[in-house]
Phi, psi and omega in degrees: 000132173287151159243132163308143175201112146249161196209134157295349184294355186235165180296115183301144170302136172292347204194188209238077168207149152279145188327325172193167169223143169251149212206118183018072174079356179230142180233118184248114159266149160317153178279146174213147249227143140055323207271141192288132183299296182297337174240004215049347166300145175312119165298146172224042202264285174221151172315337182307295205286306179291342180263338170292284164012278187297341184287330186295332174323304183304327203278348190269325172292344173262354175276338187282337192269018184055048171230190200181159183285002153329312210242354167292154188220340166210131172267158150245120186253124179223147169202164208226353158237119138319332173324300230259028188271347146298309196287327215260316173298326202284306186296281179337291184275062178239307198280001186203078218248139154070220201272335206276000172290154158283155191313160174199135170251156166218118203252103159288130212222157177271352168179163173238167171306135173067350149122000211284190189223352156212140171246164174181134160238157204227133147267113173252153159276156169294000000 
């Protein structure tokens, strides 16, 4: 049986999917993109600034599914410049340090939701 899983510490779904769903034990988050839990609004300040955003969303969604990035085992990454693909490695590994990062795809995509320049979904275990 699935469970559903949403949290206010993240950014409400733009459209008619959930924040994450669990399954025997894999919790598949939604991709999720910029947005300030609080104001609903785009980060816009630097990509920097925006891909952290998106890992606390994630980190809120998997605290709510009782995980953690710990527990992650696969990303998925859209960007919308590869260029920024250093900048991008540098931030990613300050949440997933050392031999213990999970499998990853990084996808350069022609647009994203809201206009943003990076998205990421995560399959964590409980």
């Amino acid at each position: 049986m699935k469970n559903i899983i949403n949290t206010t510490n993240a950014p409400a779904a733009l459209g008619p999917y959930n924040q994450a769903v669990e399954i025997n034990g894999l919790i598949f988050t939604a991709g999720q993109i910029p947005l300030d839990p609080a104001t609903g609004k785009l980060v816009e300040t630097s990509f920097a600034d925006r891909v952290h955003q998106v890992m606390k969303n994630l980190e809120a969604i998997l605290a709510e599914a009782d995980s953690d990035f710990s527990k992650v085992v696969k990303t998925n990454i859209f960007v919308t410049d590869l260029g920024k693909y250093a900048e991008l490695n540098a931030i990613y590994g300050e949440y997933f340090p050392g031999d213990d990062a999970p499998a990853r795809a990084a996808i350069q995509v022609v647009a994203l939701p809201l206009g943003t320049d990076v998205e990421i979904e995560m399959i964590a275990s409980k």
